[in-house]
C-alpha positions, -999 to +999 in steps of 0.1 A: +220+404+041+218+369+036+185+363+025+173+342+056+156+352+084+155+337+120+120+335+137+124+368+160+135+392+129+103+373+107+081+378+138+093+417+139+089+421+104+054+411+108+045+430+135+061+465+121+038+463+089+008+457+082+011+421+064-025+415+072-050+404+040-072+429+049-041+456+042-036+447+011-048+469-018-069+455-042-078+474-069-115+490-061-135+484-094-159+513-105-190+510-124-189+526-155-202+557-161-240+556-165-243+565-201-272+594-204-308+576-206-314+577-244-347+569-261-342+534-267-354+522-306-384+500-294-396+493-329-390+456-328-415+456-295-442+471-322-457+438-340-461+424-304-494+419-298-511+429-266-550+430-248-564+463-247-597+464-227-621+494-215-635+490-183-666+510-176-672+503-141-677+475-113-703+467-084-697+445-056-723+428-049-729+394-027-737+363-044-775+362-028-777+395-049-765+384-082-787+352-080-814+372-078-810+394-110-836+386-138-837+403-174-851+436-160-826+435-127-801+470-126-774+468-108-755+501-098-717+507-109-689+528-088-687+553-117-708+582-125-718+589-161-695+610-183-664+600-158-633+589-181-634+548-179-602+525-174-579+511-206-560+483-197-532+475-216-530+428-205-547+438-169-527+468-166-542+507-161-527+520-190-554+553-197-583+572-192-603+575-224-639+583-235-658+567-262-665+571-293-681+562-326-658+564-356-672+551-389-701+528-370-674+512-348-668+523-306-634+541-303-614+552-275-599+588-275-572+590-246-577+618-220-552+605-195-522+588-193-511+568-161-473+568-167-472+532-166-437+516-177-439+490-203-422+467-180-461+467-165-472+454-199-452+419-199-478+391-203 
């Protein structure tokens, strides 16, 4: 062989194998093995500070309503007494507690947790 080609032997050449780009065999790139989820070491997250509120209950009410309350006005809540109330960790449901009195001062004690991520958290 000669090392040249006329245009019918090129044109056979291409038309025997597959000299398309789409043939051509790239190396398929794998994610890496997903390690096992470990516990990550969240400490540094600890001195963050964050807005914990209880919330007893609401009402909706129309405005006519509310400008009508006086000192002695009662206006009815969507929770019954003794029912767990709503801890929200910055606007997030993060618990259902109870409350206490610990040493003169209100205290929640935890009944429920709702599974919420931290992710939910984020300010």
């Amino acid at each position: 062989m000669n090392g040249h080609l006329s245009d019918n032997e090129f044109e056979n050449l291409i038309n025997e194998g597959d000299l398309s780009l789409d043939a051509v065999d790239t190396p398929v790139l794998e994610a890496p093995a997903a390690a096992p989820a470990s516990r990550q070491d969240l400490s540094f997250f600890g001195k963050i500070p964050v807005n914990v509120t209880l919330e007893v209950a609401s009402a909706e009410i129309s405005l006519k309503e509310l400008m009508e309350c006086d000192t002695s006005s009662v206006i009815v809540l969507d929770k019954l007494a003794g029912e767990p109330l709503d801890v929200k960790v910055n606007g997030t449901l993060f618990a259902k507690a109870e409350v206490v009195v610990m040493n003169g001062n209100y205290g929640l004690r935890i009944v429920e947790l709702s599974g919420t991520s931290l992710d939910a958290f984020a300010p």
